[in-house]
N, C-alpha and C positions, 0 to 999 in steps of 0.2 A: 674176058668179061669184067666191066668194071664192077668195082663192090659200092654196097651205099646201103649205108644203114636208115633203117626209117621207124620211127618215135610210134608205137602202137599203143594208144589208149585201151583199144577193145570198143573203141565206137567206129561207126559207117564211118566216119572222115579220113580216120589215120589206113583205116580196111582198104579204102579204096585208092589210099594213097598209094598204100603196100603194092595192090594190083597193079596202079600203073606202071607203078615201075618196074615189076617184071615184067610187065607187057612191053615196055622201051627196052630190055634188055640187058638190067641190069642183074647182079647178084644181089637179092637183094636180103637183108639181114633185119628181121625185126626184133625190138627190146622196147618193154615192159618196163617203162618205171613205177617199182613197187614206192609209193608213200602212202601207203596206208598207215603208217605210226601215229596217235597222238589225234586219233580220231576223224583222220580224212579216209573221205572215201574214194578219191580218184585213184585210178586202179589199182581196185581192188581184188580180191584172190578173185571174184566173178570177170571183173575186165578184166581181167590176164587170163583167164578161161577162154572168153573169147576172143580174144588176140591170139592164142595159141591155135583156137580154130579156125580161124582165117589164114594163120601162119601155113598151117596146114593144111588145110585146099591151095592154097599157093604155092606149096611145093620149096617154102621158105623156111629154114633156120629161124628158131626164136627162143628168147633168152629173158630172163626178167633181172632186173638189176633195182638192188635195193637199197633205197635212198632215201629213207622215213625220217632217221633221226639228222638230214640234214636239211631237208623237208622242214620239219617242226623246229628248228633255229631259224633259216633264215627264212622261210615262208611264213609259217603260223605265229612265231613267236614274235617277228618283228610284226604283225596283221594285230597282235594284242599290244604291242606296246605304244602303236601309232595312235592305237583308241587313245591310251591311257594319259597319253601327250597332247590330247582335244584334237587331233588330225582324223580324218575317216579315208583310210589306205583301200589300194586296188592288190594286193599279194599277187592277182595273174598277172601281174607285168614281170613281176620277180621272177614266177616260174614258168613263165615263158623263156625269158631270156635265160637264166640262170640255168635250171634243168632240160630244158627242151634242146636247148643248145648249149650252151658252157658247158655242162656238165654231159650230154651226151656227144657231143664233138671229142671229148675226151675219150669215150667207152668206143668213139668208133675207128679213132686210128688204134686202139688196141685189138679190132678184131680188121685191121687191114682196111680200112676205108676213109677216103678221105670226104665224101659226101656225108648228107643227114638229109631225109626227106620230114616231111608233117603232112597233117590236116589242116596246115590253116589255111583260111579264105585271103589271101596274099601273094603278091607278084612283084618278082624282080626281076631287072634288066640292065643292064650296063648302058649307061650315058654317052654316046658315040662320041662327044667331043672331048668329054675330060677322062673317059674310060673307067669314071669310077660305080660302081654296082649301085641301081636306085631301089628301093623299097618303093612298092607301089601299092595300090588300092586297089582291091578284089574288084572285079568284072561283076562280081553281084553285091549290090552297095550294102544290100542287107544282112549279108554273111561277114562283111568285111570285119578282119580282126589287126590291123596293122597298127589300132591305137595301144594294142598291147606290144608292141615288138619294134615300139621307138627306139629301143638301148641297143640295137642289134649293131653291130659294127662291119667294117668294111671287110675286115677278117671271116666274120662270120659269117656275110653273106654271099662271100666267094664260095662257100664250104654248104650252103643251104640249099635245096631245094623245094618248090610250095608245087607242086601239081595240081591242084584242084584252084588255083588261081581264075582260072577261067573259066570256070562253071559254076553251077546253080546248086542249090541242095537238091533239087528233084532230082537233077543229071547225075548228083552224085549216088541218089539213093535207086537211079535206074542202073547204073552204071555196077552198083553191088550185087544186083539183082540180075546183068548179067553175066556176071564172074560168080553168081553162086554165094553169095558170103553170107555168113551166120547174122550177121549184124545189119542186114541191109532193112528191115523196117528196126533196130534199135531205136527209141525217143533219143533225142538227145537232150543233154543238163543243163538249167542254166547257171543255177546256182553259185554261187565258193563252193569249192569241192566237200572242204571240211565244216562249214555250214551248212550242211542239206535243207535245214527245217528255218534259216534264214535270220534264224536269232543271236544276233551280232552278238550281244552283250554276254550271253549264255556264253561264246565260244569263249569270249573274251575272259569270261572268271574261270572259267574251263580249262585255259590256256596258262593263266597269269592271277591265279586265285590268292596270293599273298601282296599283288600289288594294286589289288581294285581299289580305289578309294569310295571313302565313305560318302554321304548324303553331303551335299553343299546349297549354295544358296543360288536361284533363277533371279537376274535382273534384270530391269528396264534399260534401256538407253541412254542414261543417265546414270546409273550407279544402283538403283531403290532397289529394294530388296521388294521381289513379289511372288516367290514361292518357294519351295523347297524340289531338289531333285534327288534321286537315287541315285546318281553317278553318272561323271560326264560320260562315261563310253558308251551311256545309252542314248546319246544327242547325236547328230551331225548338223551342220548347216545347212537352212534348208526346209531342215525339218517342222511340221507344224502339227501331226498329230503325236497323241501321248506327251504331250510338253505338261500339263497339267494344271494349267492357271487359266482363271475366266479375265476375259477382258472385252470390251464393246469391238473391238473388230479382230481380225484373226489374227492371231501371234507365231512368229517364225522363229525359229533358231536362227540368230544369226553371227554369233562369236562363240566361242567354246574358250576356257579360262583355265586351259589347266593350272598354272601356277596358284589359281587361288579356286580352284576345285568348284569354276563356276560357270553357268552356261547364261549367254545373255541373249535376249528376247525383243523383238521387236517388229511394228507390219510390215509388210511383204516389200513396199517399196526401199526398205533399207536393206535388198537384198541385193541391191544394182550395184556393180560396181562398173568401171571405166577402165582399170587399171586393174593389174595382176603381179606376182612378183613370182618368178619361177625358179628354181635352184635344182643344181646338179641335173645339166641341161644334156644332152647326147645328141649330138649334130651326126646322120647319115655318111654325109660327106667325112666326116673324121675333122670338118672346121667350121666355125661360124658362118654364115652370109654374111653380105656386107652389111653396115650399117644402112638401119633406113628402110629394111627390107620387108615388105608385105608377107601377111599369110592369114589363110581360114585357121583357126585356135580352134581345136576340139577340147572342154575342158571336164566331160565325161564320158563314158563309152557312145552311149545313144542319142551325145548331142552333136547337129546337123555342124555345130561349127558358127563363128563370127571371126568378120575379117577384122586386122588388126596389124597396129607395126610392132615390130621386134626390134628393141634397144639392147647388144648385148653387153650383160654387166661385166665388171671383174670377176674373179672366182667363181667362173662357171654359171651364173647367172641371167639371165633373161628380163627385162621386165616387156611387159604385154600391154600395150595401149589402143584398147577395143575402140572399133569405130563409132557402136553405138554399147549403152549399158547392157551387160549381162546377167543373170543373176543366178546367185548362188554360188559363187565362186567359191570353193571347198578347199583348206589347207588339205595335204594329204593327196588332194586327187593328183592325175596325173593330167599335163596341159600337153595337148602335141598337137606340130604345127605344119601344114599342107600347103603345099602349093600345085594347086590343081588334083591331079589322084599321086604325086610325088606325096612321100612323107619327108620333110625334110628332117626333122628332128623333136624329141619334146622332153619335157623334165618335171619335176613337184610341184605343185602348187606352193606357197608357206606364207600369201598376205594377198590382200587385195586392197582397195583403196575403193568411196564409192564415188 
């Protein structure tokens, strides 16, 4: 019986992942990553309660393995210093890739296995002509999570499997429901795990309370000084409420200044950009497409996408040349690039052009 370790949050998704794959036949091993340190709460000693109960109506081995204080380096801590630099970071890209896989692909050839199952809403298949593993787009487009698990590698996802690829969240929560699971009406989270109450800035002094900067100055489009702010970590691009200045039409964040501790302001139309400059880019494939090559650019989790070409730079690099303007183009975020429901690859935001 082959063994396969499978990533148990203690919510329906990862529950039902567990089930199927005893149900295919596998041995199947659950683990618990504890990062609750440093004030997250993704599984916590209650998730891992009920992962242990699921483990156990399943008839499954389970194990929690704890990963807190590496959690809060490179999750939490890099999530505060991306503020602190004027960028507005996604941290579940990090630990999706980094802990869900990196790090438990490791814990799982220690207990004999060479698989990983999940809960995410994501599908892959091998490419019949070039034989290489594709990352695809969930079968339910509103579940789909694959803009988080761009960085996945070809390594990786030889070694991965997504079982719930092809169904719905009803299917999933009927499907708990007929395995019995503790967790089959759980809500699910949307939240940052370690932001429950959604107050960025909070996390952020919370996190990095000797390197908050202090109050600077909000400018126009030109340079003029028109207000005062609390600190840039409390801005993103984009933004237009709590900005704090009256002005005859509505005022958008639309630059962040770290170097001079300033956020700049201006209408909504200078939010457009045409262009995008993207860094430390992760290609699927393990290589670039060719020059020249089209793709839908998703440049947040819940946006639909705009087509665009891909120029790619030196040093890992991308630039993005939207068909039509976009807006709000976010240093920080992550841009990832589709062709059709393939992922082909995606990387940082760090400039845009309007």
């Amino acid at each position: 019986m082959e063994r396969i370790v499978v990533a148990m949050s203690g919510g329906v998704d990862s529950s039902v992942a567990a089930g199927l794959m005893v149900e295919y036949g596998y041995e199947a091993v659950g683990v618990t990553m504890s990062l609750a340190g440093g004030g997250s709460r993704c599984c916590s000693l209650a998730d891992s309660d009920d992962a242990r109960r699921v483990a156990d109506r399943l008839g499954m081995r389970h194990f929690v393995a704890n990963y807190a204080d590496l959690f809060r380096r490179d999750v939490q801590e890099s999530f505060a210093d991306e503020y602190l630099a004027g960028r507005t970071p996604i941290p579940c890209v990090t630990c999706n890739t980094k802990f869900k896989f990196e790090h438990l692909l490791e814990r799982a050839r220690v207990f004999g296995a060479d698989l990983v199952a999940s809960g995410h809403y994501a599908r892959i298949d091998i490419d019949p002509e070039t034989g290489l593993r594709r990352l695809r787009t969930a079968a339910d487009a509103s579940k789909d999570q694959t803009y988080f698990l761009f960085e996945l590698s070809q390594e990786q996802l030889a070694c991965v499997v997504f079982p719930l690829g092809d169904m719905t969240k009803e299917a999933v929560r009927e499907a708990a429901r007929r395995m019995g699971l503790a967790t089959a009406e759980k809500p699910e989270s949307q939240e940052i795990c370690f932001v429950p109450d959604g107050d960025y800035a909070a996390a952020v002094e919370r996190i990095r309370p000797m390197q908050v900067p202090g109050p600077g100055d909000i400018v126009d489009g030109e340079g003029q000084v028109v207000g005062r702010h609390a600190g840039i970590h409390r801005f993103t691009v984009g933004q237009r409420r709590g900005i704090g200045v009256s002005a005859p039409k509505a005022q958008y964040v639309t630059a962040i200044d770290a170097t001079h501790n300033r956020v700049e302001i201006g209408p909504e139309e200078r939010l457009a950009a045409r262009e995008a400059d993207v860094e430390r880019v992760s290609w699927i494939s393990g290589r670039p497409p060719a020059r020249g090559s089209r793709a839908r650019v998703k440049i947040r989790y819940r946006d639909s996408g705009a087509m665009a070409d891909l120029e790619p730079q030196p040093g890992g690099r991308v630039r993005v040349g939207f068909d039509e303007a976009v807006r709000a183009v976010t240093p920080g975020q992550a841009a990832v690039f589709y062709d059709g429901d393939r992922v082909l690859g995606g990387g940082w935001i760090v400039g845009s052009r309007r």
